[in-house]
C-alpha positions as CSV (number, residue, x, y, z in Angstrom):
1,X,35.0,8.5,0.0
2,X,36.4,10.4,3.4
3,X,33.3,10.6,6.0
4,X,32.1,13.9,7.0
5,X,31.9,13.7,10.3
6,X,33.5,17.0,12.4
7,X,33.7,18.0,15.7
8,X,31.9,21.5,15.2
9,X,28.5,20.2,16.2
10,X,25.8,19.2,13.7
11,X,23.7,21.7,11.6
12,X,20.8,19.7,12.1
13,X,20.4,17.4,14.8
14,X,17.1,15.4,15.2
15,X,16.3,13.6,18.6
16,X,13.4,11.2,19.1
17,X,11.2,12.5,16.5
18,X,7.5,11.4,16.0
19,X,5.3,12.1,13.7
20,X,1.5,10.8,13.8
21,X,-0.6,10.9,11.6
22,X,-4.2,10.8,12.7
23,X,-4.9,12.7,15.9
24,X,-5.7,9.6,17.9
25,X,-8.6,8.8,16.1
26,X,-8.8,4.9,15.0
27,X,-6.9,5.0,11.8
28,X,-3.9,7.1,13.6
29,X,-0.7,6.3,11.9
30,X,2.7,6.7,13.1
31,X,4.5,7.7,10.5
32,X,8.0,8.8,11.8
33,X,8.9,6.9,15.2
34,X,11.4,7.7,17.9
35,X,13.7,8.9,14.9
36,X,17.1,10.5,15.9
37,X,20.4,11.3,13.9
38,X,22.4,14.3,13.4
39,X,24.1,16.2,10.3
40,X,26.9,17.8,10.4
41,X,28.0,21.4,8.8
42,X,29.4,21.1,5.0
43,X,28.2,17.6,5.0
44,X,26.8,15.3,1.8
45,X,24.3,13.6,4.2
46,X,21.3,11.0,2.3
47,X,18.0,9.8,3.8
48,X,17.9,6.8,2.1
49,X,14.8,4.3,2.0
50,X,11.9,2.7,0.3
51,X,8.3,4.5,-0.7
52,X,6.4,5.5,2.4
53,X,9.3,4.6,4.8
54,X,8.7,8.1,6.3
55,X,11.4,10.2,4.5
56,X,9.1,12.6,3.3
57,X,7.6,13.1,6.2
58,X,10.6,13.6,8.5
59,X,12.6,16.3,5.7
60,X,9.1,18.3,5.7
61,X,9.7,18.6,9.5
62,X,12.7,19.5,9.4
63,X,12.5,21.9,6.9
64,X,9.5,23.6,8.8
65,X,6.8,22.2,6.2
66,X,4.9,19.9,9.1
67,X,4.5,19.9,12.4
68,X,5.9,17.2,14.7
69,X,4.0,15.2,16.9
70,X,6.6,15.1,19.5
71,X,11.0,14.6,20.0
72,X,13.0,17.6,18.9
73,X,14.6,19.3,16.2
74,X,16.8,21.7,15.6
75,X,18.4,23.5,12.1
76,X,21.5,25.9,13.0
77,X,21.1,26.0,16.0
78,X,17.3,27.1,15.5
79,X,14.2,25.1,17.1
80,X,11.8,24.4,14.2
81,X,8.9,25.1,16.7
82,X,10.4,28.5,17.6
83,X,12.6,29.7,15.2
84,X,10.8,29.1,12.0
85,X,11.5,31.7,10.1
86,X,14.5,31.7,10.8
87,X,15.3,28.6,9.4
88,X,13.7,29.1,5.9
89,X,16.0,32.1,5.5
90,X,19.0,30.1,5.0
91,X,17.6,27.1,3.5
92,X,16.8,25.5,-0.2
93,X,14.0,23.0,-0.9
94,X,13.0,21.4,-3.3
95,X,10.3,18.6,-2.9
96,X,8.8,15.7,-4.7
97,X,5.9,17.6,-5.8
98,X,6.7,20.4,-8.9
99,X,6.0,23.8,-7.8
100,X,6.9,25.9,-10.7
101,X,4.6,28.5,-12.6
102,X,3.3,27.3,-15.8
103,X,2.6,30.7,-16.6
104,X,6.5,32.1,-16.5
105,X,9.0,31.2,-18.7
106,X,11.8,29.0,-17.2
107,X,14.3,31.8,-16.6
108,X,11.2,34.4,-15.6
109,X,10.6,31.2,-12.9
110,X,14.2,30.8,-11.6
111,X,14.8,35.2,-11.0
112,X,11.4,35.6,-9.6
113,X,12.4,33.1,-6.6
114,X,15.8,35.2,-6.3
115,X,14.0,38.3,-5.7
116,X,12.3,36.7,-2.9
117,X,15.8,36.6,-1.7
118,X,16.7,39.7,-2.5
119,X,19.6,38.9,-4.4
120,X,21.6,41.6,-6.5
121,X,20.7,42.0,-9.9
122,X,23.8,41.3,-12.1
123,X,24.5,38.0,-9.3
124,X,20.5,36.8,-9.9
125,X,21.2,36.9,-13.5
126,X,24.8,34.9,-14.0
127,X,23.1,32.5,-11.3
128,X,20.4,32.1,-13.5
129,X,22.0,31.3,-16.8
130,X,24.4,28.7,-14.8
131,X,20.9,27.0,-13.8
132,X,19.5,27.2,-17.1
133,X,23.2,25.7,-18.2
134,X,23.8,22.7,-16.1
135,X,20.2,21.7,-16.0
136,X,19.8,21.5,-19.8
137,X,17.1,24.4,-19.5
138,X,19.0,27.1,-22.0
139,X,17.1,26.1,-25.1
140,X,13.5,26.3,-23.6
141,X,14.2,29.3,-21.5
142,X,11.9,31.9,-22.3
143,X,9.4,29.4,-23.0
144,X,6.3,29.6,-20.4
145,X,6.7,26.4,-18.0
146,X,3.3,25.1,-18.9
147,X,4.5,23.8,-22.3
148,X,7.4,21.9,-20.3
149,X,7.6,17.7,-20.3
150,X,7.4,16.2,-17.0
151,X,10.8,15.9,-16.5
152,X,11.8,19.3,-17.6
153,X,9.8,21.2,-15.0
154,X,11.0,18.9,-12.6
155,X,14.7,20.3,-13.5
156,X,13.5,23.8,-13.1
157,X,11.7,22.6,-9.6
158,X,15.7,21.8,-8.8
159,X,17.1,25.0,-10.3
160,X,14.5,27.0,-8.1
161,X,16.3,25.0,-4.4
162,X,19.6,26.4,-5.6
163,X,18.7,29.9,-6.9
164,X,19.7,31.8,-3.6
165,X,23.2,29.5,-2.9
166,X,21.4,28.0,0.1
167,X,23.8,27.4,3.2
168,X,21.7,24.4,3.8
169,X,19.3,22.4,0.6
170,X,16.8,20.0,1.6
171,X,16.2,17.8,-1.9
172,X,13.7,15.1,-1.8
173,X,14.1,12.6,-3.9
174,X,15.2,15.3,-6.4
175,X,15.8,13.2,-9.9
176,X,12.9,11.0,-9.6
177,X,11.7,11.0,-13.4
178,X,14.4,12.5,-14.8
179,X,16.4,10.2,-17.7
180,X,19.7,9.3,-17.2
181,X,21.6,11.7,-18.8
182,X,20.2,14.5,-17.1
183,X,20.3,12.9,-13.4
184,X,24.1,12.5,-14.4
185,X,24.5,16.0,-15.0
186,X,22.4,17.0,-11.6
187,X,24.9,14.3,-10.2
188,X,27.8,16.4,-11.3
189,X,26.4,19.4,-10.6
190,X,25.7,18.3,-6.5
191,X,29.3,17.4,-6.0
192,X,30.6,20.5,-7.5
193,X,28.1,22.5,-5.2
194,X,29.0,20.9,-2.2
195,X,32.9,20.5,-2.8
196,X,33.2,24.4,-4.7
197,X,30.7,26.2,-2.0
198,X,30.8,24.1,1.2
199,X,27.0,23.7,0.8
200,X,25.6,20.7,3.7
201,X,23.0,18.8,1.4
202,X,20.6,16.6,2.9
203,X,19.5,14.5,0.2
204,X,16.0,12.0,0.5
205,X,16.6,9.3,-2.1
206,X,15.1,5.2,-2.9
207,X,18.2,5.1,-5.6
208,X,21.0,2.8,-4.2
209,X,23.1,4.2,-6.8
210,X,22.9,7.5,-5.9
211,X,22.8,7.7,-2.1
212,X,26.3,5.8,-2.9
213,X,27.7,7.6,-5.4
214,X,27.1,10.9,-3.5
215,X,26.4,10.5,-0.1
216,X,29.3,11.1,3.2
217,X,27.0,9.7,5.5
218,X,23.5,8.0,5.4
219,X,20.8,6.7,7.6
220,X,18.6,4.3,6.0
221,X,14.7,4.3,6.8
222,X,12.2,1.9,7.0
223,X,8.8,1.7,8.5
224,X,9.7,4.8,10.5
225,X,12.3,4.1,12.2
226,X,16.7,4.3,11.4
227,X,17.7,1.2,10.7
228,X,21.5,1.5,9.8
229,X,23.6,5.0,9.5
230,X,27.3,5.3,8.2
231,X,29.2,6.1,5.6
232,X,28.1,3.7,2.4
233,X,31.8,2.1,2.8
234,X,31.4,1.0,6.5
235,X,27.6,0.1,5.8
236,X,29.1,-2.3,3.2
237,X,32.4,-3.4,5.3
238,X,30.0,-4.1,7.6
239,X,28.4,-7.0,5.5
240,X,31.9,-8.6,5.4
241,X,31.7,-11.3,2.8
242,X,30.7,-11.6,-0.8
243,X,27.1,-11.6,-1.6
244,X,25.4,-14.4,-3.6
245,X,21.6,-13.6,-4.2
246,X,19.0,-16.6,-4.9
247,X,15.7,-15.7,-6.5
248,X,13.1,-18.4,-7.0
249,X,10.5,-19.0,-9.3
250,X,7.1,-17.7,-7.9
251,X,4.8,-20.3,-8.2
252,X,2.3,-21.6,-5.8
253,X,5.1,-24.0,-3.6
254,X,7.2,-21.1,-3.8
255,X,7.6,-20.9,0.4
256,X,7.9,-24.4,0.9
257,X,10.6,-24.2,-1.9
258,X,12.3,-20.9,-0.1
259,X,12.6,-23.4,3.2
260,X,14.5,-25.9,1.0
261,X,16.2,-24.1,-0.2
262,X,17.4,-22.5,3.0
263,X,18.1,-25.6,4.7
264,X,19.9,-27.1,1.5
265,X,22.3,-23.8,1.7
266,X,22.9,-23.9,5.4
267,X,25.0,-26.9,4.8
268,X,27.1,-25.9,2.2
269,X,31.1,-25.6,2.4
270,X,31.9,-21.7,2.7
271,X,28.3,-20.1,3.7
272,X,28.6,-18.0,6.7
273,X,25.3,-16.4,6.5
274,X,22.3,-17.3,4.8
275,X,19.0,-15.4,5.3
276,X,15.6,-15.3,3.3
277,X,13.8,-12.3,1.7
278,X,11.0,-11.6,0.0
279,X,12.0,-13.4,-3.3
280,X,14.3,-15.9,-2.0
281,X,17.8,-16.3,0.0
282,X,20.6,-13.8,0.2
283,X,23.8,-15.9,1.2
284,X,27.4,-14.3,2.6
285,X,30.2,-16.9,1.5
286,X,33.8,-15.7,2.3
287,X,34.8,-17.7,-1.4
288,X,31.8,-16.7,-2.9
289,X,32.9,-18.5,-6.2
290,X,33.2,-21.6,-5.4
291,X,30.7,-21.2,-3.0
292,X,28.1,-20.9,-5.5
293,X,29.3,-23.9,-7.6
294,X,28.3,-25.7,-4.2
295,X,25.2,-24.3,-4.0
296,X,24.4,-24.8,-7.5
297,X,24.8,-28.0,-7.3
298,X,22.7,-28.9,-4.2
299,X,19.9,-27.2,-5.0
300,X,19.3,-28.7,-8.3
301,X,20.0,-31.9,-6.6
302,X,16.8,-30.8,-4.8
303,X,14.9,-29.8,-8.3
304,X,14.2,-26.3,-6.5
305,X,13.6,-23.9,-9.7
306,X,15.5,-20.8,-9.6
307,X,14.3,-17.7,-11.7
308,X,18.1,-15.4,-11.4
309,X,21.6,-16.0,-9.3
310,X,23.4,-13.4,-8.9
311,X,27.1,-12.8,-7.2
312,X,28.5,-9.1,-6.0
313,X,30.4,-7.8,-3.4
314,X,28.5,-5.9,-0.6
315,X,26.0,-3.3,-1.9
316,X,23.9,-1.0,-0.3
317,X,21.4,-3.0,-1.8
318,X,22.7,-6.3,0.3
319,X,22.8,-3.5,3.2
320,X,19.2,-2.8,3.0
321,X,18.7,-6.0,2.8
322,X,20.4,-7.1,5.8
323,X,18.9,-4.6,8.1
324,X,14.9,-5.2,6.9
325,X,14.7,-8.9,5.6
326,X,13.9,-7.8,2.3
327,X,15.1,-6.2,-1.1
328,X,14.5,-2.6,-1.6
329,X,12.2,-1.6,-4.6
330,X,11.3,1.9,-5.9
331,X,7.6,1.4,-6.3
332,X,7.2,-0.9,-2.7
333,X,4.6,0.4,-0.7
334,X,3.9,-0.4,2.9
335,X,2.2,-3.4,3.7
336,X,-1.2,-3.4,4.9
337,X,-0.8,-6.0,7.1
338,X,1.8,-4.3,9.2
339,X,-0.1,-1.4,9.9
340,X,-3.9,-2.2,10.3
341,X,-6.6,-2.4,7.9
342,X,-7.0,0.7,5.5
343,X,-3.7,2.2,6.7
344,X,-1.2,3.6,4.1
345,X,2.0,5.4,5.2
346,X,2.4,8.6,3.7
């Protein structure tokens, strides 16, 4: 995949943004801290991190929804303090929270957001059925929404960000809950957009698969803050060498096992890099395969238990892990511990 990166200046460009949560009351929380990166115009650009690492937070910014603390931001050239309005004009979003009408039918939903945007009526109408098409939505059309599944008003939630053939759409975490058929199809769908129409898409996601499989550039999130940005195929170049991951069992000598079997893998023939996470050690070996035969074998010369081994080249998964200490997961929340007592990260 070629990076997107161009020498026209970004369409949005974010500089030391904060976001706190709070008002400097006790339980004050900074949610977004001393963020900056930039996107740039035409670009396939993902936001790519954990629950409540503050990617929410920083696209509702951006996209007008919330106002910042402090830093600055600016979409098109537009200051989202001053220009506002502006900026919604040209934009799509679509969130993590459904905001369809139950009480319209799917296609009443998808042409009563393009007459918001004053689109022509023969154009709202082919752009509609397309919708309806790619997002599996033709058979339950002029059904009201209300009698929708989960996932299939969370389609039409999607079809309502694309309506007006934004210049710019903003979709967070947009196939969260969908099944794997139909987050293929909105897969397909995205590249054709951005390849056919030149759209820039600024996609939040916590799916290492698809911040890959679809994403120019990225900058990972945690805790608030960047942590890594490239393209996925320098933030896995980067890693270097094969991955071999070590889970252990969880019992109750599970960290004085995880110290074992650090030390144990430190000494073996081909490691260049061994670090631990939350469920055990993630090595780097440049011969990974015989490597691990080593490994193997020392550690149950040391009766450590092991609950999975696993060998892969560089992922973004190894990526994220590199960069935080610990492996990403779709439901991880932030710990308490990290931000005072009570404190949750929204």
């Amino acid at each position: 995949m070629i990076e997107a990166r161009s020498s026209n200046g970004p369409i949005i460009d974010v500089r030391n943004l904060v976001k706190v949560y709070g008002g400097g009351r006790k339980e004050e929380v900074r949610a977004v801290d001393d963020v900056s990166f930039s996107v740039e115009e035409g670009e396939f650009f993902g936001f790519l991190g954990p629950n409540a690492a503050g990617k929410s937070t920083t696209i509702k910014v951006i996209t007008t929804l919330l106002a910042k603390t402090s830093g600055k931001v600016t979409v098109a050239g537009h200051d989202v303090d001053r220009k506002g309005a502006a900026i919604r004009r040209l934009i799509g979003y679509t969130g993590q929270s459904v905001g369809v009408d139950g009480d319209l039918t799917g296609r009443e939903n998808l042409g009563f957001i393009g007459r918001l945007y004053h689109m022509p009526g023969e154009l709202l109408h082919d752009r509609v059925e397309e919708l309806l098409s790619v997002l599996q939505l033709t058979d339950s059309a002029d059904r009201r929404a209300n009698t929708y599944s989960g996932g299939m008003r969370r389609r039409l939630d999607l079809g309502a960000g694309l309506v007006n053939h934004p210049q710019l759409l903003f979709l967070d975490e947009p196939t969260t809950g969908l099944d794997p058929q139909t987050r293929n199809a909105v897969w397909e769908y995205l590249r054709k957009l951005h390849k056919d129409e030149g759209t820039t898409i600024f996609l939040t996601t916590q799916y290492m698969e698809e911040a890959d499989r679809l994403c120019q550039h990225l900058a990972i999130i945690d805790y608030g803050k960047i942590v890594a940005e490239g393209s996925p195929e320098k933030l896995k170049a980067a890693i270097g060498a094969d991955v071999v991951t070590i889970r252990l069992v969880r019992d109750d000598r599970f960290d004085e096992n995880q110290k074992r079997a650090l030390s144990v893998i430190e000494r073996a023939q081909g490691v260049t890099r061994a670090t631990t996470f939350d469920e055990g050690v993630s090595v780097q070996a440049d011969n990974a395969g015989a490597t691990l035969l080593e490994i193997m074998r020392l550690l149950d010369a040391e009766k450590i238990p092991l609950n999975q081994v696993a060998l892969s080249h560089p992922t973004l998964d190894e990526v994220f892990l590199e960069h935080t200490g610990r492996a990403m997961r779709a439901e991880e929340v932030k710990p308490v511990s990290r931000m005072g007592p009570g404190m949750r990260r929204r």
